[in-house]
C-alpha positions as CSV (number, residue, x, y, z in Angstrom):
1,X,39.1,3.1,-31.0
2,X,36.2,5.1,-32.1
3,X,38.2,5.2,-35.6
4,X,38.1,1.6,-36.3
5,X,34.5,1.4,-35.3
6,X,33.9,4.2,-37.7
7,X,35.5,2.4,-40.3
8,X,34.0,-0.8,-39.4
9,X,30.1,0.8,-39.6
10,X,31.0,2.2,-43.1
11,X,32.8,-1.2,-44.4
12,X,30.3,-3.3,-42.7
13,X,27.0,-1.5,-42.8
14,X,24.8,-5.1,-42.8
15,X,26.2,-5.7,-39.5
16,X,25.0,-2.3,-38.1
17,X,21.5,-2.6,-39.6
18,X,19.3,-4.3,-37.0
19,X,17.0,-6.3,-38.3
20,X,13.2,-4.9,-37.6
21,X,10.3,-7.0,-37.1
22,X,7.7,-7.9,-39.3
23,X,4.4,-6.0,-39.2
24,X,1.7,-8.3,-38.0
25,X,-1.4,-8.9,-39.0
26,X,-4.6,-8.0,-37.8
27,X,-6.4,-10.1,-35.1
28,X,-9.3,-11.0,-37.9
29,X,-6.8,-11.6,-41.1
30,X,-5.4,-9.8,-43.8
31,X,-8.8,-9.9,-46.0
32,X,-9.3,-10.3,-49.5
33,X,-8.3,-6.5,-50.4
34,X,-6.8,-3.3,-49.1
35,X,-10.3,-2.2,-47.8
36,X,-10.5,-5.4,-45.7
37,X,-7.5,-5.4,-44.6
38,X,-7.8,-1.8,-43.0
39,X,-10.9,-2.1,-41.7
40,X,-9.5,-5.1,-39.3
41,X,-6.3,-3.2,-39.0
42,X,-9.0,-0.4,-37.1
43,X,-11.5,-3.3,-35.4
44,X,-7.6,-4.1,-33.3
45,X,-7.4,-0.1,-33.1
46,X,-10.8,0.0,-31.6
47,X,-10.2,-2.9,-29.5
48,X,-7.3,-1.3,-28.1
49,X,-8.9,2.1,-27.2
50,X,-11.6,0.0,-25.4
51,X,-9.2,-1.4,-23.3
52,X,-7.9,2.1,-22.6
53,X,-10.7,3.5,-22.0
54,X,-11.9,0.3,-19.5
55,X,-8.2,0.8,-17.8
56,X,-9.1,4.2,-17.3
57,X,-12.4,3.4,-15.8
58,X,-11.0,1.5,-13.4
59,X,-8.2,3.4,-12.1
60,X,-11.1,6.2,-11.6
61,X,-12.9,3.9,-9.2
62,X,-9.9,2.7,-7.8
63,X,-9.0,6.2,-7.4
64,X,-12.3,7.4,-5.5
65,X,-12.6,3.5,-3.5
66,X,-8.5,5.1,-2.2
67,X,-10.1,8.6,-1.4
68,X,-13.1,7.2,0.5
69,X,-10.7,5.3,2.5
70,X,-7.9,7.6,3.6
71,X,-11.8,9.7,4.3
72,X,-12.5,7.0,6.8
73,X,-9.2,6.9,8.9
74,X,-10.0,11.0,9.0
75,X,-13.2,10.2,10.6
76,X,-15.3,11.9,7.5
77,X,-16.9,9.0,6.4
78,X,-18.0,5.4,7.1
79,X,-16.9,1.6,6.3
80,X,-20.6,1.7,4.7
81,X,-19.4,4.5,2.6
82,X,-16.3,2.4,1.4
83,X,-18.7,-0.5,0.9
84,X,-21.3,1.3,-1.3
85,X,-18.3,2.7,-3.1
86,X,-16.6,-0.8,-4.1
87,X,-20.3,-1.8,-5.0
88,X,-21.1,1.1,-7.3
89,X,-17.9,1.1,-8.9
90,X,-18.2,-3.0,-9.6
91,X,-21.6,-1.7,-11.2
92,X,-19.8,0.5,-13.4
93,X,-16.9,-1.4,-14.4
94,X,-19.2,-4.2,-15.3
95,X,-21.6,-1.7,-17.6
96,X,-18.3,-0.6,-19.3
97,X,-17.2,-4.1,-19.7
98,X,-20.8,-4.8,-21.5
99,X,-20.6,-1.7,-23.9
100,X,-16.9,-2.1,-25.1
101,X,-17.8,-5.9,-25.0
102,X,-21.0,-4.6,-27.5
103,X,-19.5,-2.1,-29.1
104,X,-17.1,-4.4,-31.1
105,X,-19.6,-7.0,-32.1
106,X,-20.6,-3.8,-34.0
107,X,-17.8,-3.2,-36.0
């Protein structure tokens, strides 16, 4: 079996070839030149690591908001500790949304 399958990928080698996507293009268009072009090709890459970097955020507060509450049921800290936490971290979240949200009007 694995003969004929061998023979068939060397007789046939456009059937074994998968057909790979195009490569897209960047969210603000090609451009009128190379430079243009890669400069959007990096405004998507920055875009992206903002996103990473906002994901991140928020699985740190989500994190702490987690830690605060198993420290509640353990009778270490308060619902009013679990309250500020949610309302900090809100805060924060919505200061990184602002800068990444700034930061790529700048590029």
């Amino acid at each position: 079996m694995s003969h004929c399958l061998t023979l068939g990928t060397f007789a046939l080698p456009q059937l074994t070839l998968a057909a790979l996507p195009q490569a897209q293009a960047p969210s603000r268009g090609e451009g009128t030149n190379m430079t243009q072009t890669m400069q959007n090709y990096a405004f998507d890459g920055f875009m992206l690591l903002g996103l990473i970097v906002l994901g991140v955020m928020f699985l740190g507060v989500a994190w702490h908001a987690f830690g605060v509450y198993h420290e509640i049921h353990e009778g270490k800290k308060k619902w009013r500790d679990l309250g500020s936490t949610a309302a900090v971290g809100v805060g924060i979240l919505g200061i990184g949304i602002f800068l990444v949200t700034k930061a790529t009007g700048i590029l």
